[in-house]
Backbone bond lengths (Angstrom), bond angles and torsions (degrees), N, CA, C in turn:
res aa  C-N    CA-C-N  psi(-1)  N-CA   C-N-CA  omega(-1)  CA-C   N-CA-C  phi
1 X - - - 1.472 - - 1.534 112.23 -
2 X 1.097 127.15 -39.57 1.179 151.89 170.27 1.572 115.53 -37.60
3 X 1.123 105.83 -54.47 1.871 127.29 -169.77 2.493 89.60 -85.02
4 X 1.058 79.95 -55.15 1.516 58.46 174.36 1.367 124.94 -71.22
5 X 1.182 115.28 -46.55 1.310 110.36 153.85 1.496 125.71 -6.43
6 X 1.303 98.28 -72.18 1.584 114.81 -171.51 1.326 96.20 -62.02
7 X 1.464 121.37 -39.09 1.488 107.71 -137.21 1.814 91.81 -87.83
8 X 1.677 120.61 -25.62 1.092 126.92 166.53 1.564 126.58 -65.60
9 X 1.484 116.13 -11.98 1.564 130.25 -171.67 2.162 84.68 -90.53
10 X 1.382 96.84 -56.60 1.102 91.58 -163.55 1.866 128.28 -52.47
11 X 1.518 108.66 -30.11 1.165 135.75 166.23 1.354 91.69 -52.62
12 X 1.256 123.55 -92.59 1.530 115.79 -176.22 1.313 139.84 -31.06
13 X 1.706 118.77 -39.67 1.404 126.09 158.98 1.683 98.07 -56.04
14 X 1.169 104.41 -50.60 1.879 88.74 -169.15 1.403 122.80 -53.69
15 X 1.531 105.52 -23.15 1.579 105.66 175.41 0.522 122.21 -97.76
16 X 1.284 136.61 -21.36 1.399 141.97 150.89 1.516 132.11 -37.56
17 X 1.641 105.05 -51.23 1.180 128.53 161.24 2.210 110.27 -41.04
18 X 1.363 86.00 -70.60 1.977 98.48 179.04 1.634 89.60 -46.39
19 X 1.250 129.42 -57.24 1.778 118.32 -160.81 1.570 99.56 -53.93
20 X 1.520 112.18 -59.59 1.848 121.68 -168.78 1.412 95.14 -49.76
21 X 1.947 112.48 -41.86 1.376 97.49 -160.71 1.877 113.60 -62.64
22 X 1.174 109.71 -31.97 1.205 129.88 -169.84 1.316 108.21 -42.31
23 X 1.740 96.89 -83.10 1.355 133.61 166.82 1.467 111.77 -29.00
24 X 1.407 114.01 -37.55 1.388 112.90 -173.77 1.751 104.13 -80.32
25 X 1.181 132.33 -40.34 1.050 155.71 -153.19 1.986 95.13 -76.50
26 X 1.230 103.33 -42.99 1.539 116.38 -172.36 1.716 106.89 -84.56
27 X 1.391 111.17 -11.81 1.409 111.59 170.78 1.323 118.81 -86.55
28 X 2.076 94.34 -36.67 1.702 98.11 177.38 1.352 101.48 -45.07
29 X 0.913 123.32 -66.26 1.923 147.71 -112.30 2.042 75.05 -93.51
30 X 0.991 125.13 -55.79 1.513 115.80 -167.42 2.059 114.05 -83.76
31 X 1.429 95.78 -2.56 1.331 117.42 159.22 1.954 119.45 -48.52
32 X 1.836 80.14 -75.82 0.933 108.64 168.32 1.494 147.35 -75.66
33 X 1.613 110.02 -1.21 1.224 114.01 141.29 1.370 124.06 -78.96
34 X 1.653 124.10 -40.15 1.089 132.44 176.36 1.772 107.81 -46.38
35 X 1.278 107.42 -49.82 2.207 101.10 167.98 1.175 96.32 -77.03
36 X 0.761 150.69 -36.26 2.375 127.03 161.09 0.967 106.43 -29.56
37 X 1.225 115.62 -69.14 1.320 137.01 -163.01 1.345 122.28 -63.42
38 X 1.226 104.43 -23.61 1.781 117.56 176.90 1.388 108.48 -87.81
39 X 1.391 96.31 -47.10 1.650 103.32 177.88 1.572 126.19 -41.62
């Protein structure tokens, strides 16, 4: 039970991870228009 466990936690951190990565990626990017934009 244990090993799936993990192996099902781990699946989830991984997608989780791709969503934050995303999400994170869409903050850079609107970051950095926002100083364009100021500029």
């Amino acid at each position: 039970m244990p090993r799936s466990g993990h192996f099902e936690t781990a699946v989830f951190l991984c997608n989780e991870v791709k969503r934050s990565q995303k999400f994170t990626a869409q903050m850079f990017i609107a970051q950095m228009w926002g100083k364009k934009l100021k500029l």
